[in-house]
Gaussian input, Z-matrix of N, CA and C with variables (Angstrom, degrees):
# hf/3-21g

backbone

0 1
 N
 C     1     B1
 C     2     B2     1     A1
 N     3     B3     2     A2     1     D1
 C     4     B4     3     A3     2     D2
 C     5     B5     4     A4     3     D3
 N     6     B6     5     A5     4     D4
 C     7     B7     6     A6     5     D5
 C     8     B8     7     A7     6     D6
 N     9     B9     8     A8     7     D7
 C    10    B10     9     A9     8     D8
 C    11    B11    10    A10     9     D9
 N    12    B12    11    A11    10    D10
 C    13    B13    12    A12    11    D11
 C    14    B14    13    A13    12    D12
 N    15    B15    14    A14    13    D13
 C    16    B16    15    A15    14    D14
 C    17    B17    16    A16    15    D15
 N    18    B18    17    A17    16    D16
 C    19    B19    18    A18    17    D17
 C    20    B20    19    A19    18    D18
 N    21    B21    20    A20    19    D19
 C    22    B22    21    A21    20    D20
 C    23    B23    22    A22    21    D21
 N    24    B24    23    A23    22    D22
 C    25    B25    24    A24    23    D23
 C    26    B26    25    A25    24    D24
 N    27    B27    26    A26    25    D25
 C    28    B28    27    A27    26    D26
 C    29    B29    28    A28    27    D27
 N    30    B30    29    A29    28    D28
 C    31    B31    30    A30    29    D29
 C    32    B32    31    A31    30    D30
 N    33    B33    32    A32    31    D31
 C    34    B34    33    A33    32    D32
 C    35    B35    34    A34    33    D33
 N    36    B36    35    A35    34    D34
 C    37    B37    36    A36    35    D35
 C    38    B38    37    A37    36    D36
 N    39    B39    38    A38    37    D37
 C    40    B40    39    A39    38    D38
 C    41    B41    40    A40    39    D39
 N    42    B42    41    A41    40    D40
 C    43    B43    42    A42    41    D41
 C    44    B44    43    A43    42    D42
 N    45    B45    44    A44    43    D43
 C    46    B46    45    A45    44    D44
 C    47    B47    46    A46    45    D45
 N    48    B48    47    A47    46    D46
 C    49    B49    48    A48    47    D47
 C    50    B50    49    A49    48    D48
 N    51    B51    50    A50    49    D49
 C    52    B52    51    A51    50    D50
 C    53    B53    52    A52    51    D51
 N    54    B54    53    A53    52    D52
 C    55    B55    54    A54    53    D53
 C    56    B56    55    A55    54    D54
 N    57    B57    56    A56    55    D55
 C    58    B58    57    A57    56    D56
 C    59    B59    58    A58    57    D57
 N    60    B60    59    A59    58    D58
 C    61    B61    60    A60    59    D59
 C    62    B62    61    A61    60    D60
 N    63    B63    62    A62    61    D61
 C    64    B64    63    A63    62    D62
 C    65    B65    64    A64    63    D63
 N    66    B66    65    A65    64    D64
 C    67    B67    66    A66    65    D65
 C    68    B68    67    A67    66    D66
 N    69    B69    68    A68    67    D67
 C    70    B70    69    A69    68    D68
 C    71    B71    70    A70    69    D69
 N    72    B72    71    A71    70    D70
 C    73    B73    72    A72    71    D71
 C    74    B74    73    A73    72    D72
 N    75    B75    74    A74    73    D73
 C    76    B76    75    A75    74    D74
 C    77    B77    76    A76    75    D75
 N    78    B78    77    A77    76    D76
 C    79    B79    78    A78    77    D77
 C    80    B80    79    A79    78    D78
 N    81    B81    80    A80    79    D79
 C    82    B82    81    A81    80    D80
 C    83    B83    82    A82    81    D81
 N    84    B84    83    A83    82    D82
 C    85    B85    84    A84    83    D83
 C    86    B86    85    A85    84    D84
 N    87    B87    86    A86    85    D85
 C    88    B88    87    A87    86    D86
 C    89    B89    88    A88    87    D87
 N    90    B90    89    A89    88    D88
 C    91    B91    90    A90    89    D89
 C    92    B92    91    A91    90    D90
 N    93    B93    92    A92    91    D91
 C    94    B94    93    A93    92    D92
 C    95    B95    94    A94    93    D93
 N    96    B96    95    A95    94    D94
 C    97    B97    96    A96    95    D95
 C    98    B98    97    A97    96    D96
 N    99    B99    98    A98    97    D97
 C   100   B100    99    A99    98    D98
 C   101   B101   100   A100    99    D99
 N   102   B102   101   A101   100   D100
 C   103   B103   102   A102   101   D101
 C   104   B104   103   A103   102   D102
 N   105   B105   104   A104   103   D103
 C   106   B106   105   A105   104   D104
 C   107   B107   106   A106   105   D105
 N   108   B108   107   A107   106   D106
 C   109   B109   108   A108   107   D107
 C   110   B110   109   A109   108   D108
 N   111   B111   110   A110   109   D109
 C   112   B112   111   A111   110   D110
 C   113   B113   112   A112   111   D111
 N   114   B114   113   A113   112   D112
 C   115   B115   114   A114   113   D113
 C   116   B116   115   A115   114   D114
 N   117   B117   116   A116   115   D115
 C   118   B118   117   A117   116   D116
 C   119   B119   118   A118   117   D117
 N   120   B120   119   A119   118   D118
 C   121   B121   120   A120   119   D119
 C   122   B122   121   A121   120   D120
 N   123   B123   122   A122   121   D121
 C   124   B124   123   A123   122   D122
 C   125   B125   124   A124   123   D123
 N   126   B126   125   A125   124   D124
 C   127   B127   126   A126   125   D125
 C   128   B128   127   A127   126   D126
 N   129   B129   128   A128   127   D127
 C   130   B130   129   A129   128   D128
 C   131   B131   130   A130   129   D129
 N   132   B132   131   A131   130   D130
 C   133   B133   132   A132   131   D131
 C   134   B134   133   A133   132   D132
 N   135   B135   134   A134   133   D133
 C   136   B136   135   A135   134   D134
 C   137   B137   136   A136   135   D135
 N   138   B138   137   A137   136   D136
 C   139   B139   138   A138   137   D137
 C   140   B140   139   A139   138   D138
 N   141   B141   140   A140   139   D139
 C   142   B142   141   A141   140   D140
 C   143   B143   142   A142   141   D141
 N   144   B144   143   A143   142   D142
 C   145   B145   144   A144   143   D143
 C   146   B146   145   A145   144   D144
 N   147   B147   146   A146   145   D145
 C   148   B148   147   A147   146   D146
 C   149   B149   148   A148   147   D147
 N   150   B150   149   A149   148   D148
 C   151   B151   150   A150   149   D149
 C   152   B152   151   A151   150   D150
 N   153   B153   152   A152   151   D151
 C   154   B154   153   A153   152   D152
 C   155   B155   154   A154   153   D153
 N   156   B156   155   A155   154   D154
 C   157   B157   156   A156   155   D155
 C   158   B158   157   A157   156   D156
 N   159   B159   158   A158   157   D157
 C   160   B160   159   A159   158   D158
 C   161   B161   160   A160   159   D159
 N   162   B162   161   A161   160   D160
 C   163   B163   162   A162   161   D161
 C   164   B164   163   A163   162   D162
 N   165   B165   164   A164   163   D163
 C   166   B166   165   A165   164   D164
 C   167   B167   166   A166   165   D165
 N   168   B168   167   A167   166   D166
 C   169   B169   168   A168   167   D167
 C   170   B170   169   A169   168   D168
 N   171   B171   170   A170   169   D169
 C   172   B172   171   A171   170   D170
 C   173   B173   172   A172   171   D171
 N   174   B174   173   A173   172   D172
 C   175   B175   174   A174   173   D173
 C   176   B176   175   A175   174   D174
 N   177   B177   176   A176   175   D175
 C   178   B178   177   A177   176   D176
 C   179   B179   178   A178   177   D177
 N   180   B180   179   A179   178   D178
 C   181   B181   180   A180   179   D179
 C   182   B182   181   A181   180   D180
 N   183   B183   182   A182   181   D181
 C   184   B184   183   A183   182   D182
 C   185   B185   184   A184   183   D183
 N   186   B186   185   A185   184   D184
 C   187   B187   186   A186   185   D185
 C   188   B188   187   A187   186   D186
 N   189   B189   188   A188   187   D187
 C   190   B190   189   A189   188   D188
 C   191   B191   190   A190   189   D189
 N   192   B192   191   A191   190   D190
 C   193   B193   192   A192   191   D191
 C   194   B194   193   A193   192   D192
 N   195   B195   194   A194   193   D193
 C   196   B196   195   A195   194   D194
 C   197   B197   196   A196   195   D195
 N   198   B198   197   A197   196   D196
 C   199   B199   198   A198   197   D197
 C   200   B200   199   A199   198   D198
 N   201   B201   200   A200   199   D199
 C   202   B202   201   A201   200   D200
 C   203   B203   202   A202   201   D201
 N   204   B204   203   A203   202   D202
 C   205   B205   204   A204   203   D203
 C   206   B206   205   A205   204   D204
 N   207   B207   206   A206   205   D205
 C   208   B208   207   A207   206   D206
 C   209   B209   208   A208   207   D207
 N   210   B210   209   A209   208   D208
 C   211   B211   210   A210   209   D209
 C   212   B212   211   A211   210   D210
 N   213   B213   212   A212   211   D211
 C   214   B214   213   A213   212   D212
 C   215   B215   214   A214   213   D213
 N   216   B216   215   A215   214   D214
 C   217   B217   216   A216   215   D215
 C   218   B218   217   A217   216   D216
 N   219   B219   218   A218   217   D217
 C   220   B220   219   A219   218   D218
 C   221   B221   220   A220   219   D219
 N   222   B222   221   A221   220   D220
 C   223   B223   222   A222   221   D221
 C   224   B224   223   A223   222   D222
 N   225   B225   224   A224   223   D223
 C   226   B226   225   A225   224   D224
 C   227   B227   226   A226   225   D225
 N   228   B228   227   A227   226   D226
 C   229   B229   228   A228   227   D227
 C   230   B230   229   A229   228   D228
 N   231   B231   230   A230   229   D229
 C   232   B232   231   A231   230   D230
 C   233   B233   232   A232   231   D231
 N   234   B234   233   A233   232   D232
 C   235   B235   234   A234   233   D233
 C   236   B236   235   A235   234   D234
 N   237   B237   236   A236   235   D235
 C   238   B238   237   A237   236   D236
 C   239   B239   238   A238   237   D237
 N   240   B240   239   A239   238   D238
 C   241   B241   240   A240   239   D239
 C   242   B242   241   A241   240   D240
 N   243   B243   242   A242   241   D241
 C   244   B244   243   A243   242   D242
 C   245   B245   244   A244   243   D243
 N   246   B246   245   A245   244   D244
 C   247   B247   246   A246   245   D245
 C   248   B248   247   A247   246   D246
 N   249   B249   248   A248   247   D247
 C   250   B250   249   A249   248   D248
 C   251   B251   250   A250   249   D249
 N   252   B252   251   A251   250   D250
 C   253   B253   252   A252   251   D251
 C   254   B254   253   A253   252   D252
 N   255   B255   254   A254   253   D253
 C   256   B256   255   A255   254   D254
 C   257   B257   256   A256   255   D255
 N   258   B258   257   A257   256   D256
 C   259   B259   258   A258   257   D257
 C   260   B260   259   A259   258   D258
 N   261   B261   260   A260   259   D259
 C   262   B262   261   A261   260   D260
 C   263   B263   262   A262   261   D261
 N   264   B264   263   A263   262   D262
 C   265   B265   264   A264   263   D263
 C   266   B266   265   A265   264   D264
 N   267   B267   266   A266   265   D265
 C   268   B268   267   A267   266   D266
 C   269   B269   268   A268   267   D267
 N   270   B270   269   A269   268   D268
 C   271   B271   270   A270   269   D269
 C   272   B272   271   A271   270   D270
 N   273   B273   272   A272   271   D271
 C   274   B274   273   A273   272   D272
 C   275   B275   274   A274   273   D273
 N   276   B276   275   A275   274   D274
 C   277   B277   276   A276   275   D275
 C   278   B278   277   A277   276   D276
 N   279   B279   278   A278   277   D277
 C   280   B280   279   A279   278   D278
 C   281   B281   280   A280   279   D279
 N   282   B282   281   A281   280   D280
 C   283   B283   282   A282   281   D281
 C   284   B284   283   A283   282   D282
 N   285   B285   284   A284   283   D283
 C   286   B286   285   A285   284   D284
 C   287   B287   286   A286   285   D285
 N   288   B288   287   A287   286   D286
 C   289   B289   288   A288   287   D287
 C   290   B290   289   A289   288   D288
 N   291   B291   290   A290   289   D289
 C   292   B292   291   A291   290   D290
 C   293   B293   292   A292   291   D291
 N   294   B294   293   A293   292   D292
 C   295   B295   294   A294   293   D293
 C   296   B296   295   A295   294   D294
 N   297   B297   296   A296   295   D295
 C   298   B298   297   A297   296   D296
 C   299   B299   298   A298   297   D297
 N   300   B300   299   A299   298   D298
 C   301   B301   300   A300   299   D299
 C   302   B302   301   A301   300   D300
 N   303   B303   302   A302   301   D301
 C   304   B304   303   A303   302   D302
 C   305   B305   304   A304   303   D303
 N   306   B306   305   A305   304   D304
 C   307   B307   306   A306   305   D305
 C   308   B308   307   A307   306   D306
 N   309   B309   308   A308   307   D307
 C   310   B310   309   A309   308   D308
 C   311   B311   310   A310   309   D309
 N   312   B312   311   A311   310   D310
 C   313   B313   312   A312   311   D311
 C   314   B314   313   A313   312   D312

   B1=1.4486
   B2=1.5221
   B3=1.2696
   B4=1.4471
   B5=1.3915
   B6=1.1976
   B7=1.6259
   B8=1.4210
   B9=1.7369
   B10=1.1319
   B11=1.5146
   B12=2.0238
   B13=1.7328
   B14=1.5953
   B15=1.5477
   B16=1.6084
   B17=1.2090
   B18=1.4172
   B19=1.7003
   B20=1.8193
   B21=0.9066
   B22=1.9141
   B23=1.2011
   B24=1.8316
   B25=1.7839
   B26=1.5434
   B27=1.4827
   B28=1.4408
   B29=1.5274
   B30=1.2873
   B31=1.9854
   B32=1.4292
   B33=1.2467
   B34=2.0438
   B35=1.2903
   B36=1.3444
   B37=1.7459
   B38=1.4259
   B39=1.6966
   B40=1.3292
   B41=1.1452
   B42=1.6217
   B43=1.5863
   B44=1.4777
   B45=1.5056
   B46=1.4123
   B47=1.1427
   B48=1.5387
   B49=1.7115
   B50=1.8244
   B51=1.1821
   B52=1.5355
   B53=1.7536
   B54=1.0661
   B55=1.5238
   B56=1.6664
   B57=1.4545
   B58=1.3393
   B59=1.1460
   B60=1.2614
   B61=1.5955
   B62=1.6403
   B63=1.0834
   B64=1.4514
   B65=1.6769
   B66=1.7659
   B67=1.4870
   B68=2.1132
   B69=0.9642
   B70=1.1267
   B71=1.3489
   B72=1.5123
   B73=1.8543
   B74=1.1538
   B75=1.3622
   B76=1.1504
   B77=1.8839
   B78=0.6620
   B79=1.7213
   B80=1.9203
   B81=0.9804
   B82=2.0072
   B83=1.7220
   B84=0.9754
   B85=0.9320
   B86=1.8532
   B87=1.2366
   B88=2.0947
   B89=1.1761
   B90=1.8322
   B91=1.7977
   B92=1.3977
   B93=1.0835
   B94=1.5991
   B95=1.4830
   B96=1.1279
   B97=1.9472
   B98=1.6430
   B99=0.6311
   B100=1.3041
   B101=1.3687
   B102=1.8179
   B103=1.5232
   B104=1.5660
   B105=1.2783
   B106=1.5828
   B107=1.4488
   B108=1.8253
   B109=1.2143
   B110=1.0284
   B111=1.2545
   B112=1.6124
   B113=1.6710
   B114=1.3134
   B115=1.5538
   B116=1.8901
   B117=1.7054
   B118=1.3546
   B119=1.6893
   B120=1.2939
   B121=2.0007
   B122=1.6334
   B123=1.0756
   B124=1.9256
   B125=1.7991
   B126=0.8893
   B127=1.3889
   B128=1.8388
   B129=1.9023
   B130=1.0172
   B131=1.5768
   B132=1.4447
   B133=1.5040
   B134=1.6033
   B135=1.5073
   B136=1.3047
   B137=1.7780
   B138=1.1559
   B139=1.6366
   B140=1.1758
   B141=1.3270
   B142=1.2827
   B143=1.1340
   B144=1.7403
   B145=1.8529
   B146=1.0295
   B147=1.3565
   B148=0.9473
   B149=1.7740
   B150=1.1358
   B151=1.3740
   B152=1.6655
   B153=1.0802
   B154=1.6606
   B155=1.3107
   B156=1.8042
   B157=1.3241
   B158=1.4668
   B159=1.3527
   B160=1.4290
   B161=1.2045
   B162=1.8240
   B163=1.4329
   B164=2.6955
   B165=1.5622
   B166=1.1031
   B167=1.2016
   B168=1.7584
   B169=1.6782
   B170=1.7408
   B171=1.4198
   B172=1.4289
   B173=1.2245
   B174=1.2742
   B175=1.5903
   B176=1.6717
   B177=1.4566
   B178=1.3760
   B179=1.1232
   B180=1.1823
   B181=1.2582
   B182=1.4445
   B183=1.8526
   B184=1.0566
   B185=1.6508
   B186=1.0601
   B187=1.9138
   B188=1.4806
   B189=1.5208
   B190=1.3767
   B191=1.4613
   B192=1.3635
   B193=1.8364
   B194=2.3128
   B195=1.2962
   B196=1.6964
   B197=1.2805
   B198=1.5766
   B199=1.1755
   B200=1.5557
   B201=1.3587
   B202=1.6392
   B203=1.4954
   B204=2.1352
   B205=1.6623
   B206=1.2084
   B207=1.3027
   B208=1.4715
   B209=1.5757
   B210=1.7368
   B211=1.7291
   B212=1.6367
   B213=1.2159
   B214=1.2927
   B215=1.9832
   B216=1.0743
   B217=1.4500
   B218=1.6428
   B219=1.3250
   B220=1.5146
   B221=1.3903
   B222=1.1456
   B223=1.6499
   B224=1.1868
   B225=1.4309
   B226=1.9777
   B227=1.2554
   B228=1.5136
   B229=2.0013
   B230=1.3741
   B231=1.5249
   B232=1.5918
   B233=1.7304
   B234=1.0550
   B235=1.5138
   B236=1.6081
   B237=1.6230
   B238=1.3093
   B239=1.9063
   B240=1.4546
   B241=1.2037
   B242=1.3442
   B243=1.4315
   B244=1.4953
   B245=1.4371
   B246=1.4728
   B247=1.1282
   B248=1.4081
   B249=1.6548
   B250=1.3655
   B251=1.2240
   B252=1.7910
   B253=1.1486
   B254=1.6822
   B255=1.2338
   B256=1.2397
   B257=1.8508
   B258=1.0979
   B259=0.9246
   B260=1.6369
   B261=1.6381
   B262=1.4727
   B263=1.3526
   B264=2.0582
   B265=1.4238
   B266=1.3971
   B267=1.0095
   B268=1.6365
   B269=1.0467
   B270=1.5397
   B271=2.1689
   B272=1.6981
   B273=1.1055
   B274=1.4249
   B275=1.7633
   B276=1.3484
   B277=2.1336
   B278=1.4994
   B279=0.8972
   B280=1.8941
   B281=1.7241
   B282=0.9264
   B283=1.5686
   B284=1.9760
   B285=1.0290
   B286=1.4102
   B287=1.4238
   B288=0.9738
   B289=1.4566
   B290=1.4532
   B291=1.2077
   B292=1.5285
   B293=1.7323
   B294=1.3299
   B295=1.4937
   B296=1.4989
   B297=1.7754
   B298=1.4753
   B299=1.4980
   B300=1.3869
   B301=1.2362
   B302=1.7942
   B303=1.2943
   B304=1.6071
   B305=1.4154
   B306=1.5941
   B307=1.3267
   B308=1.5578
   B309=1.4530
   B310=1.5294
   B311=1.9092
   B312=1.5795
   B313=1.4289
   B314=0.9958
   A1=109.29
   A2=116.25
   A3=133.75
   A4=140.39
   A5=103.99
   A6=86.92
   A7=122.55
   A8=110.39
   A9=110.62
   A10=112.38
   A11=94.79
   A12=100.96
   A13=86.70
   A14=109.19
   A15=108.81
   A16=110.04
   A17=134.48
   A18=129.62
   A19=107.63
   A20=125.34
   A21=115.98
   A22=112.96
   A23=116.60
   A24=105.87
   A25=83.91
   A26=104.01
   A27=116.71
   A28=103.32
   A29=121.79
   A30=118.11
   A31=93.62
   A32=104.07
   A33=101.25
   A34=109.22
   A35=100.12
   A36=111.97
   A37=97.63
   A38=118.81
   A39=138.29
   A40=114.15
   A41=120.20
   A42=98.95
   A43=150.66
   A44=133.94
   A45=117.22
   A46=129.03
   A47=115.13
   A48=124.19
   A49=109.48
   A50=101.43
   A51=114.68
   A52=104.59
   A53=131.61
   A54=153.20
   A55=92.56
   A56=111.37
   A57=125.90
   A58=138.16
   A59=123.66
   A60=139.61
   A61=117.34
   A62=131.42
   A63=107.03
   A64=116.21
   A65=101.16
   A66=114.58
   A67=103.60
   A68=96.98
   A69=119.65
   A70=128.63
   A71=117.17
   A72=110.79
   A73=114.53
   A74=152.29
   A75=152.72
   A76=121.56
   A77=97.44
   A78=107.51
   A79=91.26
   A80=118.25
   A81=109.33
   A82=109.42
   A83=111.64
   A84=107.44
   A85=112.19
   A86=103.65
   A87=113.76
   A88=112.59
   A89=105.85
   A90=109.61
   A91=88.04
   A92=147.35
   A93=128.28
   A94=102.01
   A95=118.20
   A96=120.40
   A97=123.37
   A98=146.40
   A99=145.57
   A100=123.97
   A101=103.23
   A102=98.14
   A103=73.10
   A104=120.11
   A105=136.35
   A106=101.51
   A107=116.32
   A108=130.85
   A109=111.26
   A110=114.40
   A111=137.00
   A112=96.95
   A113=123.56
   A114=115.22
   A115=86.71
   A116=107.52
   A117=104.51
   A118=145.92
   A119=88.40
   A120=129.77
   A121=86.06
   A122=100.91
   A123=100.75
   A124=103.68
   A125=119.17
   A126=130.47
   A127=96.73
   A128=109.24
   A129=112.42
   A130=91.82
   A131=102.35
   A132=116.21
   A133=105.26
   A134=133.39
   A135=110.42
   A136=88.94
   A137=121.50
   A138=132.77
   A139=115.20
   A140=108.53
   A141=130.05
   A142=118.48
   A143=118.09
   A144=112.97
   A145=103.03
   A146=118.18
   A147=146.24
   A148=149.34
   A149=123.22
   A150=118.76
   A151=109.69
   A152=119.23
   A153=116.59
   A154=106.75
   A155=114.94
   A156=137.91
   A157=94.93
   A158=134.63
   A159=165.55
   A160=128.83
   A161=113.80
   A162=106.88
   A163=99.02
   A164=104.03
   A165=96.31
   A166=125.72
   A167=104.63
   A168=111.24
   A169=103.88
   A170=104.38
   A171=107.67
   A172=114.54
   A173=116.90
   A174=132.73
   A175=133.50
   A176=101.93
   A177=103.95
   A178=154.32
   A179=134.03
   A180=121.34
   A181=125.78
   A182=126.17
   A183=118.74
   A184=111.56
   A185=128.13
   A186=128.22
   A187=76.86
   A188=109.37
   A189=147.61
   A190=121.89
   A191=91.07
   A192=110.10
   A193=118.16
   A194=92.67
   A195=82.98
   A196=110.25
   A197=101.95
   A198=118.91
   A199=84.43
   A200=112.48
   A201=131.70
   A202=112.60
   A203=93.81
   A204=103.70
   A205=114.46
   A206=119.34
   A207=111.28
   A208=108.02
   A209=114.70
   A210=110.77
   A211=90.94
   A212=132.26
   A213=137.37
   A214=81.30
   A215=150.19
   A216=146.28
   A217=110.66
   A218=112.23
   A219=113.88
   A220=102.49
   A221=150.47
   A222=133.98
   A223=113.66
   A224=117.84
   A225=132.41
   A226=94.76
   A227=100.17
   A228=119.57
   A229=97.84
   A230=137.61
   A231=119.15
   A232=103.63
   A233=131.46
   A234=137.57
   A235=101.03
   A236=119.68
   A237=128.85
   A238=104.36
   A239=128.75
   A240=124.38
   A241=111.52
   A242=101.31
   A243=116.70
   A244=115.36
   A245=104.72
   A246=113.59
   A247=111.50
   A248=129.58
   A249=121.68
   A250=94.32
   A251=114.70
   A252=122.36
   A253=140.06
   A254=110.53
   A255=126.61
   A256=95.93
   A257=128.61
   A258=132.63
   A259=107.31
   A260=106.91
   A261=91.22
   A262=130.60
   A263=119.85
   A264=103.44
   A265=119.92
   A266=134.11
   A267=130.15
   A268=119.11
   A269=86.03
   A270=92.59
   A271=98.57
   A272=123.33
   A273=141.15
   A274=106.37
   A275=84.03
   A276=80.38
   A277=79.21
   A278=158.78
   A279=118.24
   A280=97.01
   A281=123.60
   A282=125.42
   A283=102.97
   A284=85.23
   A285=86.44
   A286=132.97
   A287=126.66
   A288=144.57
   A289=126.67
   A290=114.72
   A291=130.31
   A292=107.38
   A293=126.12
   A294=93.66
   A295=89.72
   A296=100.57
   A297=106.61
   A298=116.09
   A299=110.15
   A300=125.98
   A301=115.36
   A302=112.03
   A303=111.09
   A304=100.33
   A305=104.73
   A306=118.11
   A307=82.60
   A308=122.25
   A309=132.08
   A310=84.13
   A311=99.28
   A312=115.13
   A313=135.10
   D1=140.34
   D2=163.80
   D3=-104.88
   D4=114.22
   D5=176.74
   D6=-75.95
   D7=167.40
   D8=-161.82
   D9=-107.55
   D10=-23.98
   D11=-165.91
   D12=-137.97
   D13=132.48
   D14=163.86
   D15=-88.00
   D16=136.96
   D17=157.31
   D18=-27.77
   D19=121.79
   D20=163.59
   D21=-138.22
   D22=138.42
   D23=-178.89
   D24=-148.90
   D25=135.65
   D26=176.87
   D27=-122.63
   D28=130.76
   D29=167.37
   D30=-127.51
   D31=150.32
   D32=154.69
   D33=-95.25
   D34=124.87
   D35=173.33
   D36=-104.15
   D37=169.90
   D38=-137.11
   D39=-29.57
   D40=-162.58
   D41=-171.42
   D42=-27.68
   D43=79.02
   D44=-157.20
   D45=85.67
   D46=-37.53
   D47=-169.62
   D48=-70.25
   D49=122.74
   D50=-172.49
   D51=-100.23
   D52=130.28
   D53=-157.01
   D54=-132.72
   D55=119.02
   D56=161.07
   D57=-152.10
   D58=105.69
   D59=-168.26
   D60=-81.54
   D61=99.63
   D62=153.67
   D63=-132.45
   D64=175.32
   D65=-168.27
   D66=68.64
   D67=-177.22
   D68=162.95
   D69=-18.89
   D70=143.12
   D71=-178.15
   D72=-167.93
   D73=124.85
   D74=162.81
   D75=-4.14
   D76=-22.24
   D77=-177.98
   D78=-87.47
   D79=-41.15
   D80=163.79
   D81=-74.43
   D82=-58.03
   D83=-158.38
   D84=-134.29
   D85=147.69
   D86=-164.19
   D87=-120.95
   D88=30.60
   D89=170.13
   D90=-110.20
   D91=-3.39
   D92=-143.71
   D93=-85.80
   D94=141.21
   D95=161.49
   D96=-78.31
   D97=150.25
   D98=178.79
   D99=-144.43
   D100=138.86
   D101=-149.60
   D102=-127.17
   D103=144.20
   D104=-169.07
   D105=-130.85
   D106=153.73
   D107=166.85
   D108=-164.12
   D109=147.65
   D110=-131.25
   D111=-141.11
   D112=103.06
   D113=-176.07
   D114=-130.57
   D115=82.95
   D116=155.66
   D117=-18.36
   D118=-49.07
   D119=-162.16
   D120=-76.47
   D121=-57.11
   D122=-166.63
   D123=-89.83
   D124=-9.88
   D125=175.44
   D126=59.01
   D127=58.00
   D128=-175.75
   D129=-107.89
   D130=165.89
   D131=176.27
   D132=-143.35
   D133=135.99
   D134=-170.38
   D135=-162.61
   D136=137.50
   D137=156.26
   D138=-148.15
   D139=156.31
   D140=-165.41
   D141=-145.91
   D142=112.95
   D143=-175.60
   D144=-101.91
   D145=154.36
   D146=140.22
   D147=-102.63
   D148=145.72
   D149=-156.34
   D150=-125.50
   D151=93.42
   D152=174.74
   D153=69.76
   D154=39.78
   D155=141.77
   D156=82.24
   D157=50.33
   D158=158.24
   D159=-135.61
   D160=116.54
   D161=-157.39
   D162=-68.12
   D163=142.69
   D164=174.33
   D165=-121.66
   D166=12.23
   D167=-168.13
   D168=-176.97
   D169=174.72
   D170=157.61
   D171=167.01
   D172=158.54
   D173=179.95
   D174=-124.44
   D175=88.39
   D176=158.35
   D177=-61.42
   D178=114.90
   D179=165.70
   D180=-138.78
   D181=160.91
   D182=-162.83
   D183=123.18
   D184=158.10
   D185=-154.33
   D186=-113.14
   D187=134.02
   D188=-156.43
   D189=23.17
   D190=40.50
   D191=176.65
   D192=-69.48
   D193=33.13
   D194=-161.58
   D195=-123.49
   D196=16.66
   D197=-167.51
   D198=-68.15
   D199=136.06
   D200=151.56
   D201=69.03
   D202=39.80
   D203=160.70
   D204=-71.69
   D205=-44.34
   D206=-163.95
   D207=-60.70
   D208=-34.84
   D209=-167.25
   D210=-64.28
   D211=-41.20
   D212=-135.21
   D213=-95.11
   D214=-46.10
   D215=137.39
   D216=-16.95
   D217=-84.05
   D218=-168.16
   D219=-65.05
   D220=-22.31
   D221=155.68
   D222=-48.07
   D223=-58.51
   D224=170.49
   D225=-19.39
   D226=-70.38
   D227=-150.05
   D228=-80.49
   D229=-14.97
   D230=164.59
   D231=-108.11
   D232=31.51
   D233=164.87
   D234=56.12
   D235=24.34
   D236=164.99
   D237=3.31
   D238=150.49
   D239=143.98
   D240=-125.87
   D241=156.18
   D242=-178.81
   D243=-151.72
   D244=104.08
   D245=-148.16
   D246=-99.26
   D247=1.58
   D248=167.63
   D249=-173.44
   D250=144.83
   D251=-177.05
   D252=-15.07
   D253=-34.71
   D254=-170.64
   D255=-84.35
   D256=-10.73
   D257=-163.63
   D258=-104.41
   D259=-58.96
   D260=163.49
   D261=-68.68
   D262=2.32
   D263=157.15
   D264=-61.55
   D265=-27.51
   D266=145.53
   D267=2.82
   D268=-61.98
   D269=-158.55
   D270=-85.76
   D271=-12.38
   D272=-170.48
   D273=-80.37
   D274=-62.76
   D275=-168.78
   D276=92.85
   D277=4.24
   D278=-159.20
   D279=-138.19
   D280=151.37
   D281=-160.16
   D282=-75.66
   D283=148.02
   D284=178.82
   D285=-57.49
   D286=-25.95
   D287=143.57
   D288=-58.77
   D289=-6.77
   D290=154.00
   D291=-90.23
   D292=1.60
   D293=-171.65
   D294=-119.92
   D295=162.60
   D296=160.26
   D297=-125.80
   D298=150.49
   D299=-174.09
   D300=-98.85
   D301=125.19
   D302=172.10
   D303=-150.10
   D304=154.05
   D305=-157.58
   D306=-123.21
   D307=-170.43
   D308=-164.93
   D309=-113.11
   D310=131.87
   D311=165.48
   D312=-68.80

């Protein structure tokens, strides 16, 4: 099965800085994994959960942070898998040693 429509909400928060969530997020649901990246330099902020090794959500933020919504959409909408770390740097762009991993407490 496929979906057809992801949840998506974009606002600009403080100067310029654009904040954008879609699909899925911890506030529904307290299985999700979450893979985080931290780009100081660009004053980017970005995670992405996942649920039974399929990306199901994520949150951008940061001024021209949207680079590679749509891939990070059409994985959602074809139930993408990603089956070990090295794999959701994929969905990341960002070297593996840039990301962090947290699970729900």
């Amino acid at each position: 099965m496929r979906y057809h429509d992801v949840p998506e909400y974009s606002s600009k928060i403080f100067s310029e800085q654009t904040i954008t969530q879609f699909g899925l997020s911890p506030e529904y649901r307290n299985d999700l994994t979450m893979v985080r990246s931290i780009e100081p330099e660009k004053k980017w902020y970005r995670a992405l959960w996942f649920r039974e090794d399929k990306l199901v959500g994520g949150l951008l933020i940061g001024k021209g942070n949207r680079a590679g919504k749509r891939r990070y959409l059409d994985a959602i909408k074809a139930k993408t898998r990603s089956p070990n770390r090295n794999a959701k740097r994929c969905f990341t762009g960002t070297p593996t040693s840039n990301l962090r991993r947290a699970t729900p407490g």
